[in-house]
Steps between C-alpha positions, in 0.01 A plus 500: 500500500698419177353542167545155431379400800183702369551343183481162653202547702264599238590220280448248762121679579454475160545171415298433818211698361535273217427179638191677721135550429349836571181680569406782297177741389566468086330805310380514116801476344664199668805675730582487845717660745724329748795616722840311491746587749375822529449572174168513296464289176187471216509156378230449199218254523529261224304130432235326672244481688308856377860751514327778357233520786462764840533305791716355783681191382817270651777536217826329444773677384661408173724768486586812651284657237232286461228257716279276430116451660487155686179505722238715689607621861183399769344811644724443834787564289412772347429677824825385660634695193334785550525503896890574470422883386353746647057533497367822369111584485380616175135596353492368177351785251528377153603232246784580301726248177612271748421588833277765772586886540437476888531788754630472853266396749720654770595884450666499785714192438885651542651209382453529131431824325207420231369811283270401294400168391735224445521156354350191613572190358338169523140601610297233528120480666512902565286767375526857442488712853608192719761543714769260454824374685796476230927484575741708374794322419684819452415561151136373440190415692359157492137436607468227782079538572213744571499680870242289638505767781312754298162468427462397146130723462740793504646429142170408393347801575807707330472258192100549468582891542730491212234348305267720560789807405461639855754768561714454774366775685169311439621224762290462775619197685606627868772186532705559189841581617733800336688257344189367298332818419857612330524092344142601368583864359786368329318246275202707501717783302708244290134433363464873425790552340505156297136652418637815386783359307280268320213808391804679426619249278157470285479891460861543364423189304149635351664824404831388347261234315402825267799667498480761835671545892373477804618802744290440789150385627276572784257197624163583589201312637376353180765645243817602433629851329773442286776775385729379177619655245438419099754598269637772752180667587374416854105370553311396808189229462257392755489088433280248698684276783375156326565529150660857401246589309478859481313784722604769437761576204580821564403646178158508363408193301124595465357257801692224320785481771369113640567360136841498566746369737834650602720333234209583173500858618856558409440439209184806483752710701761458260270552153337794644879696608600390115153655350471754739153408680559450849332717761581470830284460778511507899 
């Protein structure tokens, strides 16, 4: 085939993408994605009705770059849509910007290699631990509805166990499937670390509030024992969990240690090193 032949049959399926209307899911942002002869185009969503919104809409083309919203596809529609790729079982784990982090519902499913969670757009009526039917259209997955073959209790029961900050070895449910237990141990030690980020966060904070570094701490029951360093010189405090307030300082302050919290004690730690005074303690 010539190249202008190839030239010429693009521009005809262009212009008659032009006069068409299409059917598309629209995320935040207002683009879509459609494929011309082959080839894969963004065209931005611009004007009214509601351009800026996530959801599947029927857009006319205005140009090759740009669309424009023009009414609601019916539920039929959408699933027509969504019938033309293939179906892929997913457990939906946790709500991300946007969209779900799901996990496959299907180890063993040699069709598409998942590790880890992916993507989910479009969620609607779902609920952490369900598993869900979405399509991959090659590039993203699209929810179409909950499994109605599994037996919605199942995600309650994972849901109530996350409330209650039940480890996953802690699960006790004799029906939960591989494939949930490792859905359930994924969130279950995003929380941990999100956790641990966060008390990280307010310990640095406390300290560099008076001037010191935070090298490391170990969590405990109740507490937390904090090593930093003030003005080069390396300390470790004993601080309550709830509101850092101190003990055990790790010198002796005379029985006063709880007057303090980690960020006032600095400040003793670093006028006793100038005059001299501190005496460390175990």
């Amino acid at each position: 085939m010539s190249v202008s032949h190839l030239l010429d049959k693009m521009e005809a399926a262009e212009e008659a993408f032009l006069k068409a209307e299409f059917l598309a899911p629209v995320l935040a942002g207002g683009s879509v994605r459609v494929r011309i002869a082959g080839l894969i185009c963004t065209l931005r969503v611009v004007g009214d009705p509601e351009p800026g919104e996530s959801g599947w809409a029927i857009l006319r083309p205005l140009a090759l770059d740009r669309a424009q919203v023009v009414a609601r596809p019916s539920p039929i529609q959408v699933r027509d849509y969504l019938e033309l790729f293939p179906a892929v079982r997913l457990i939906l784990a946790r709500h991300a910007e946007g969209c779900w982090l799901a996990m496959p519902a299907r180890a063993g499913d040699s069709r598409l290699r998942i590790d880890g969670p992916v993507p989910v757009y479009l969620v609607a009526g779902a609920e952490a631990f369900q598993q869900v039917l979405a399509r991959f259209d090659g590039q993203t997955f699209w929810f179409q509805e909950v499994d109605r073959r599994r037996n919605p209790a199942v995600a309650a029961y994972l849901r109530e166990a996350l409330a209650a900050e039940t480890p996953p070895a802690g699960l006790r449910r004799p029906t939960l499937t591989a494939e949930e237990r490792d859905a359930y141990g994924w969130v279950y030690g995003a929380i941990e670390a999100a956790q641990r980020d966060r008390l990280e966060g307010r310990l640095r904070e406390a300290l560099a509030h008076a001037g010191a570094q935070m090298a490391s701490y170990v969590e405990r029951e109740d507490s937390y024992t904090v090593t930093y360093t003030v003005d080069g010189r390396l300390h470790r405090s004993t601080v309550r969990r709830d509101d850092l307030t101190v003990l055990a300082a790790g010198i002796c302050l005379a029985g006063q240690d709880r007057r303090f919290d980690l960020a006032s004690l600095v400040g003793v730690l670093r006028e006793g090193a100038q005059g001299r005074r501190l005496v460390r303690v175990d």
